[in-house]
C-alpha positions as CSV (number, residue, x, y, z in Angstrom):
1,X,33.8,-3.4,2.9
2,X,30.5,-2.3,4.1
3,X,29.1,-5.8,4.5
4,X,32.6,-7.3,6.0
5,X,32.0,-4.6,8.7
6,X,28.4,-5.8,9.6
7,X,29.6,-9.2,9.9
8,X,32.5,-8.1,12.0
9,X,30.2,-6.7,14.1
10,X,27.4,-9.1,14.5
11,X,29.0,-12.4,14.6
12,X,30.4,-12.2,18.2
13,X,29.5,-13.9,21.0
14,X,28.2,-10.9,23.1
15,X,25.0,-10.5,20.8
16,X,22.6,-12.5,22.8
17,X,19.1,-13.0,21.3
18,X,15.8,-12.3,23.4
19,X,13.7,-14.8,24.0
20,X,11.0,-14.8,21.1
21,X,7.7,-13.2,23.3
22,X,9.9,-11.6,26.6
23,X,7.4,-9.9,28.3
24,X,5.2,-9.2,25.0
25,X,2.8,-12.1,25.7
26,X,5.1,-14.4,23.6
27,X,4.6,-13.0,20.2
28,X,7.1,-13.3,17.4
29,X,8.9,-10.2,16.7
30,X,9.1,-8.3,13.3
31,X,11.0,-5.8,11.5
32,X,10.0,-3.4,8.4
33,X,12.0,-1.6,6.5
34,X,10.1,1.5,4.4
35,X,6.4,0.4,5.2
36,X,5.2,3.7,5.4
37,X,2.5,4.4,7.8
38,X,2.6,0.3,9.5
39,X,-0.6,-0.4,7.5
40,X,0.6,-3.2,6.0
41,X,0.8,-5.1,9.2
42,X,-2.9,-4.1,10.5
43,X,-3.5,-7.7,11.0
44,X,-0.4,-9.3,12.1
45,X,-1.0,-8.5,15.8
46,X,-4.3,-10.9,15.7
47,X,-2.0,-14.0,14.1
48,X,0.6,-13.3,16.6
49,X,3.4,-10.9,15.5
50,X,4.6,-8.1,17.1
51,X,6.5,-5.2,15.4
52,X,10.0,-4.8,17.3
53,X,11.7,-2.7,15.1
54,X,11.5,-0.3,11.8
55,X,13.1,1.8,9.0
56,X,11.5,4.7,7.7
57,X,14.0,7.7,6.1
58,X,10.3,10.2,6.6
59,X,10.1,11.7,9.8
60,X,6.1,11.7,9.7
61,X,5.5,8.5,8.6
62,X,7.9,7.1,10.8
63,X,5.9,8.7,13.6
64,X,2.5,7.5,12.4
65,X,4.1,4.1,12.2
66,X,5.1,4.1,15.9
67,X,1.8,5.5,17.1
68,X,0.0,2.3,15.3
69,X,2.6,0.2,16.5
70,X,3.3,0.9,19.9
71,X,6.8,-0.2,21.1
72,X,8.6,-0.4,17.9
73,X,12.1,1.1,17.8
74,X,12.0,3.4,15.1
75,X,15.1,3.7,13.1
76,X,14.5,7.3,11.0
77,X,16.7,7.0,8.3
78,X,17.4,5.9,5.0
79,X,18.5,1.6,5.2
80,X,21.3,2.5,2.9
81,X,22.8,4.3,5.8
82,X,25.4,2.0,7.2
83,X,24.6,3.4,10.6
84,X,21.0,2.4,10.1
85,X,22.1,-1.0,9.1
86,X,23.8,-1.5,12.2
87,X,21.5,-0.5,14.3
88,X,18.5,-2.5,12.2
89,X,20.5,-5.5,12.9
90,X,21.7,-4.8,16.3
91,X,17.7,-4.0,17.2
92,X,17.2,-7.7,15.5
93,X,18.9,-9.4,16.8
94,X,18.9,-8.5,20.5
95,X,14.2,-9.0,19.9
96,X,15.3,-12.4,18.1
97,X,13.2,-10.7,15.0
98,X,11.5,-13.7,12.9
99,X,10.1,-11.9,10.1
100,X,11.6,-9.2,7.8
101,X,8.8,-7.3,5.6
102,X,10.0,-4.5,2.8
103,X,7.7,-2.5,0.8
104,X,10.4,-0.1,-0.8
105,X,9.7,3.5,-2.9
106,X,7.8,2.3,-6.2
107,X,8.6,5.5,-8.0
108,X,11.6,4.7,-9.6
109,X,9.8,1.8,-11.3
110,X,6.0,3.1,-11.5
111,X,4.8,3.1,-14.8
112,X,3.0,6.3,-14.1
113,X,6.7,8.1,-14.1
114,X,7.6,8.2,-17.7
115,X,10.9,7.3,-17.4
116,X,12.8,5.3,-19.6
117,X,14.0,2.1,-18.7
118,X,17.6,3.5,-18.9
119,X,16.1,5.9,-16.3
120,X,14.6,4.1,-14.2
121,X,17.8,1.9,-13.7
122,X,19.8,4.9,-12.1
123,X,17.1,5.5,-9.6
124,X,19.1,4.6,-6.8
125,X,15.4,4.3,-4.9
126,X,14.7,1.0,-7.2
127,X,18.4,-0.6,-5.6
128,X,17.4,-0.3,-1.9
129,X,16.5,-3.6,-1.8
130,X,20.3,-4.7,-1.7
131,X,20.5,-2.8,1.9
132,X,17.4,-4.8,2.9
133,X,19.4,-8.1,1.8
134,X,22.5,-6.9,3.6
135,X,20.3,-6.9,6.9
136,X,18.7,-10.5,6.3
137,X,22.3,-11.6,5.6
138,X,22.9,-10.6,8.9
139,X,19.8,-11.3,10.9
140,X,18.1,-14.5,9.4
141,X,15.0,-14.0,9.7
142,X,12.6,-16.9,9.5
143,X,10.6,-15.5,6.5
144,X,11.3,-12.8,4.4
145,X,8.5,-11.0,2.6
146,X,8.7,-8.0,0.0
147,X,6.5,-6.4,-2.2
148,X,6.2,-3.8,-5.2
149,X,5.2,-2.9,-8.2
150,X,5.8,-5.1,-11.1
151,X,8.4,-2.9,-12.6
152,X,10.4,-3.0,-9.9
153,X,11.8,-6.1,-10.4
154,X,12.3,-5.5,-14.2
155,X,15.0,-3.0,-13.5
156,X,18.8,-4.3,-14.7
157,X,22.7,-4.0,-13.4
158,X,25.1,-5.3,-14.9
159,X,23.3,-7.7,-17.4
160,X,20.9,-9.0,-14.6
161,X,17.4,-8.1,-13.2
162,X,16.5,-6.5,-9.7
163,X,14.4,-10.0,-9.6
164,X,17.4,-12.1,-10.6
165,X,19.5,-10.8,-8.3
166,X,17.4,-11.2,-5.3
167,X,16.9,-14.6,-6.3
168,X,20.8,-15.4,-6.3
169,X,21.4,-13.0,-3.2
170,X,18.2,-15.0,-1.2
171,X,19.6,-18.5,-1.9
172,X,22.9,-17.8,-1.1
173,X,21.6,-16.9,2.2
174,X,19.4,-20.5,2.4
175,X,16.3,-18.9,1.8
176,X,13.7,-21.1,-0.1
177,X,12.4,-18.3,-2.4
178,X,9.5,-17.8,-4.6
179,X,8.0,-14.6,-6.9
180,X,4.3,-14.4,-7.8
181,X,2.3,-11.9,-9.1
182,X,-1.2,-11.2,-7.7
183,X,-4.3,-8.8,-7.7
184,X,-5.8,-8.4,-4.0
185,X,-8.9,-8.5,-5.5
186,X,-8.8,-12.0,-5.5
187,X,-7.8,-12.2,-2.2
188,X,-11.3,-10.5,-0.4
189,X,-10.0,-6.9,-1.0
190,X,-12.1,-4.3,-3.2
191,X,-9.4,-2.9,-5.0
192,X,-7.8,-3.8,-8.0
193,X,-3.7,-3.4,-6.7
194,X,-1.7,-5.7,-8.8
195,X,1.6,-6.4,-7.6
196,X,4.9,-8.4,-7.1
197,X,6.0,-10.8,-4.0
198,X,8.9,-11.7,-3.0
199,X,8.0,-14.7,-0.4
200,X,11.4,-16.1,1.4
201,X,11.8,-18.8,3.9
202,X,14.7,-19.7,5.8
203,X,14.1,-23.8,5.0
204,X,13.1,-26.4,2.3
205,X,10.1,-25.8,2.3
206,X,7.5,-24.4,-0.6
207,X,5.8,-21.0,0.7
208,X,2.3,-22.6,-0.8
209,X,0.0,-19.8,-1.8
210,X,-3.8,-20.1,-1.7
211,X,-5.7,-19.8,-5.3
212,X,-8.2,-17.2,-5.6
213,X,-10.2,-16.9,-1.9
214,X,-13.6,-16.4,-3.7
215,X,-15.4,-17.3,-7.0
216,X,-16.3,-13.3,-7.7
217,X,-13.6,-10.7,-6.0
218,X,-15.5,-8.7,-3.2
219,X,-17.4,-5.2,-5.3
220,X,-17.9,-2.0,-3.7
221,X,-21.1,-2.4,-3.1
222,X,-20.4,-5.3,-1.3
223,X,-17.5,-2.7,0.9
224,X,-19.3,0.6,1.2
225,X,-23.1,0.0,0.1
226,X,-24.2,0.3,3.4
227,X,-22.4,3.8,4.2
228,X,-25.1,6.7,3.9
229,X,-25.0,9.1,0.7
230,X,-22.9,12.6,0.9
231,X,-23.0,15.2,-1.4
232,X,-19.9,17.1,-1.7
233,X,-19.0,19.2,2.0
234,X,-21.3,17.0,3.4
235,X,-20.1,15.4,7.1
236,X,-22.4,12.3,7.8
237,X,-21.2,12.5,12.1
238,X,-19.7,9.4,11.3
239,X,-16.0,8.9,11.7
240,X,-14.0,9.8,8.4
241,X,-17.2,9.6,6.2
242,X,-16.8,13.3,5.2
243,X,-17.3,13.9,1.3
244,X,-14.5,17.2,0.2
245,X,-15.3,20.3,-1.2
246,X,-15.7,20.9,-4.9
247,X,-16.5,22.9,-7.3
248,X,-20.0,23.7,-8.0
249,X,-19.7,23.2,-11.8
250,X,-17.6,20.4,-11.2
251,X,-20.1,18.8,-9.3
252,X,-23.1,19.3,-11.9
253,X,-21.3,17.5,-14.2
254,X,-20.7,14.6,-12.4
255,X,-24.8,14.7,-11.0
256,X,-24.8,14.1,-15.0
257,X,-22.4,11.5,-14.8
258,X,-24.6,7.9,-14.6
259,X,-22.5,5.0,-12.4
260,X,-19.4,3.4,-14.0
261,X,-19.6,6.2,-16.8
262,X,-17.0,9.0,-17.1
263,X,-18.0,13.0,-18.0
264,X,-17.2,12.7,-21.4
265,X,-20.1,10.2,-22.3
266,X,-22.5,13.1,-21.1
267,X,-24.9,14.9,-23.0
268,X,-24.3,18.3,-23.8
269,X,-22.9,20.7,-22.1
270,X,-22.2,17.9,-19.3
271,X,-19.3,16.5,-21.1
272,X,-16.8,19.3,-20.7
273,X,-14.6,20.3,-17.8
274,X,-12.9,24.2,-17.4
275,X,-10.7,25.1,-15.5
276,X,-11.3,28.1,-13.1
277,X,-11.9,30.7,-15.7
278,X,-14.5,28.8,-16.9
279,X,-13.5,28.9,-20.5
280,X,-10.3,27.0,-21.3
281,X,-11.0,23.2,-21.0
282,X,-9.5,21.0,-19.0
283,X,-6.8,18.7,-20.3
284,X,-5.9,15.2,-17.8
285,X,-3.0,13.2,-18.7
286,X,-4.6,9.7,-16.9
287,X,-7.3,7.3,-17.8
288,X,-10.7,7.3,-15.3
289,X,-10.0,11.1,-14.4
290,X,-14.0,12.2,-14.1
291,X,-14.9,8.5,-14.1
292,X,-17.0,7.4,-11.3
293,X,-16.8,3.9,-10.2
294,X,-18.8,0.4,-10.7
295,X,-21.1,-0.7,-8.1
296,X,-20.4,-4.5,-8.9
297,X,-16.6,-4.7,-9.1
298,X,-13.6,-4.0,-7.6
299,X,-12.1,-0.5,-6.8
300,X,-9.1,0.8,-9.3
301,X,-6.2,1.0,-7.6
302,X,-6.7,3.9,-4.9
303,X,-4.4,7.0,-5.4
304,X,-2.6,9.3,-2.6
305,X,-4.7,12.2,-4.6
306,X,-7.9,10.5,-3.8
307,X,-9.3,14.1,-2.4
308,X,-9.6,15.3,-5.9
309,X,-12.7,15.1,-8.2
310,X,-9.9,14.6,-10.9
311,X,-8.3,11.4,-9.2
312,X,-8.3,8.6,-11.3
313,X,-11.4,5.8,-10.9
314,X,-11.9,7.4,-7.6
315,X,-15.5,9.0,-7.8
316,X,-18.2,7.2,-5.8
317,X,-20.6,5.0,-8.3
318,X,-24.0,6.9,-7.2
319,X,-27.3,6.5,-7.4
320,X,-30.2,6.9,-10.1
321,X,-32.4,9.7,-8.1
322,X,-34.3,11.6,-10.9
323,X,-34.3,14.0,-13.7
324,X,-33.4,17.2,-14.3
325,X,-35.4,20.5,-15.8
326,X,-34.5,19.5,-19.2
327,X,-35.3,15.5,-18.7
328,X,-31.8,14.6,-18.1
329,X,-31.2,11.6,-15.2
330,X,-29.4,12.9,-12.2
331,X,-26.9,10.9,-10.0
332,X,-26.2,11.6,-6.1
333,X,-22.9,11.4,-4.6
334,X,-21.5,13.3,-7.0
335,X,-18.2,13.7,-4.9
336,X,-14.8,12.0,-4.6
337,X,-14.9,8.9,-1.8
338,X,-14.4,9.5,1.9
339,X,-11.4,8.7,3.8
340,X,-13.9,5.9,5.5
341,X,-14.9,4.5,1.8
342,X,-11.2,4.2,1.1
343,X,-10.6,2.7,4.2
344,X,-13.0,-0.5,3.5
345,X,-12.0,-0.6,0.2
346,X,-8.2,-1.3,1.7
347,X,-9.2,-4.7,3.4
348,X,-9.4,-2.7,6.8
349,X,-12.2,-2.9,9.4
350,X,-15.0,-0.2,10.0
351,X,-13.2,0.0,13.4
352,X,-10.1,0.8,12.2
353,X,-8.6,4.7,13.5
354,X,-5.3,6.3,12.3
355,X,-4.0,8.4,14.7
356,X,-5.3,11.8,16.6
357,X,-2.7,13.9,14.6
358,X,-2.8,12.6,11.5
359,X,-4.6,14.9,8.7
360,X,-7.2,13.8,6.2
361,X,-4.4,14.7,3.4
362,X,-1.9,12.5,5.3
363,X,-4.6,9.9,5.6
364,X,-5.6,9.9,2.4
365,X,-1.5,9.8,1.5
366,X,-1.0,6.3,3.5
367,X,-4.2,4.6,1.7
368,X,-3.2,5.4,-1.5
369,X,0.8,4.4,-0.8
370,X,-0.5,1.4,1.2
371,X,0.1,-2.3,1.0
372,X,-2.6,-3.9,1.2
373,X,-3.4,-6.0,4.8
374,X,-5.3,-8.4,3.5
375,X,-2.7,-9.9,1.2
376,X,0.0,-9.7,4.0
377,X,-2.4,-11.6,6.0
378,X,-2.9,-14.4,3.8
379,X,0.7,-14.8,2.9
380,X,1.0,-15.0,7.3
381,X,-1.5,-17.8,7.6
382,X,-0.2,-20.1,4.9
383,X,3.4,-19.6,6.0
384,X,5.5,-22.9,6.0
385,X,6.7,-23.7,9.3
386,X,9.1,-26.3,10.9
């Protein structure tokens, strides 16, 4: 009923599309439905895109997104709301939008979750892709682009997959469709962030995808060696290269800690993390938690607790700088990684600024929820065309 009404109301003859580019300096318009803070699409203005309209159901991201996307209609609701889908495709179609981009709640499906597979079905968070269908049913959008974990598309209803279904739903629409699984680390990102593409196109052609951009993927070193060393609470005056506060005890530990090693390898009484009382040991459910990184590889996959010394993988590698009393190496940077770090290791530019009002928790909330830009880039430039 829901989807008879939509097309009740968009097939008439009084929805006239904009000219592709009116009075935008003749880019092609976009739409996103649940890409959080717009990071996603950092690069899109460069190749000639132009975000026209969006969906996001959280008020604060959905005003992030509109301050790094000036102009964009925000719609600030959940796209199962059937009010939101009409105005989604009402906003579509009168911008002529050529590209539709989802990047839906991962949650539901996130391995991290401990759900059971039974679970994870009834998320209703892991079905919103259907709503995002309904709107391309409607709208047509040149390409179609989504992306999530690889869970996501394992999810079933009614004897099918979340991927199988999108596959019958995209070539009923005409879409040329395609799935593939990649790490952006072998696209010239330093981060390890594995995940599942859906890449659409409203033709017969293949949407061709590039093998691996370079023979090694891009380290940390090769992303933030050039930053200057922090100790923890230390502010370097540069922009978002603050290391956080922790613990004292916390931090002697990790001075212990030699690069690419976790706590636990330490010698004695190095090895051991308590909790404030400084008695009862600390127990952490993840793997990497006290960890710090490798110089020479890729970032794990960045977390929205990336503040924490306890975030997984996400203590800076460090530096050899001497002994202690008792003949012990040391380590510097014995401190989580900056916002800035995090930033380069996203595939975004040194020049990059979030807004004015956004927080270094919020910040460090959209890095570790983000898509990465890079990818979305790539997928942009080898796009098949008429």
């Amino acid at each position: 009923m829901a989807n008879q009404l939509l097309f009740e109301l968009f097939s008439n003859e009084n929805v006239v599309p904009a000219v592709v580019g009116n009075n935008t300096n003749d880019k092609i318009n976009y739409c996103t439905i649940g890409c959080c803070s717009g990071l996603f699409e950092y690069y899109l203005p460069e190749l000639g895109f132009q975000s026209s309209v969006s969906c996001e159901i959280d008020p604060l991201r959905a005003h992030f997104y509109t301050e790094m996307h000036d102009g964009t209609h925000m719609v600030c609701k959940s796209v199962a709301d059937p009010d939101a889908k009409v105005e989604i495709i009402d906003w579509c179609k009168k911008t002529n939008v050529q590209l539709l981009i989802y990047t839906l709640p991962c949650q539901g499906s996130s391995t991290l979750s401990g759900k059971s597979a039974r679970k994870k079905n009834k998320d209703p968070r892991n079905w919103l892709f259907e709503d995002v269908f309904d709107i391309a049913e409607q709208v047509k959008p040149k390409w179609f682009i989504g992306e999530n974990v690889v869970g996501y598309y394992k999810n079933k209803k009614r004897g099918k997959t979340s991927e199988q279904i999108m596959r019958t739903r995209a070539k009923r629409i005409g879409y040329k469709v395609k799935f593939v699984t990649l790490d952006a680390a072998d696209y010239g990102t330093a981060q390890r962030r594995k995940r599942r593409y859906m890449l659409a196109y409203l033709g017969n052609k293949e949407w061709n995808v590039p093998a691996p951009t370079t023979p090694k993927p891009k380290t940390i070193r090769d992303a933030i060696g050039h930053l200057p060393s922090l100790e923890a609470g230390q502010d370097s005056g540069i922009l978002y290269h603050k290391a956080p506060n922790v613990r004292a005890d916390l931090v002697e530990l990790v001075r212990h800690t030699p690069t690419g090693c976790n706590i636990k390898n330490n010698p004695a009484p190095f090895n051991v993390a308590y909790k404030k009382d400084g008695i009862t040991p600390l127990q952490y459910k993840f793997a990497g938690v006290f960890e710090r990184s490798g110089w020479d590889e890729p970032a794990h996959t960045i977390t929205t607790g990336s503040a924490s010394i306890m975030a997984t993988f996400g203590i800076h590698p460090g530096n050899f700088i001497g002994y202690d009393e008792n003949g012990l190496p040391l380590y510097d940077n014995a401190r989580p990684r900056t916002v800035l770090e995090q930033i380069l290791l996203s595939g975004l530019p040194e020049t990059f600024r979030f807004p004015d009002d956004m927080s270094e928790t919020q910040m460090r909330i959209a890095l570790g929820e983000i898509a990465l830009p890079l990818m979305l880039k790539m997928f942009i430039e080898n796009r098949p065309t008429d």
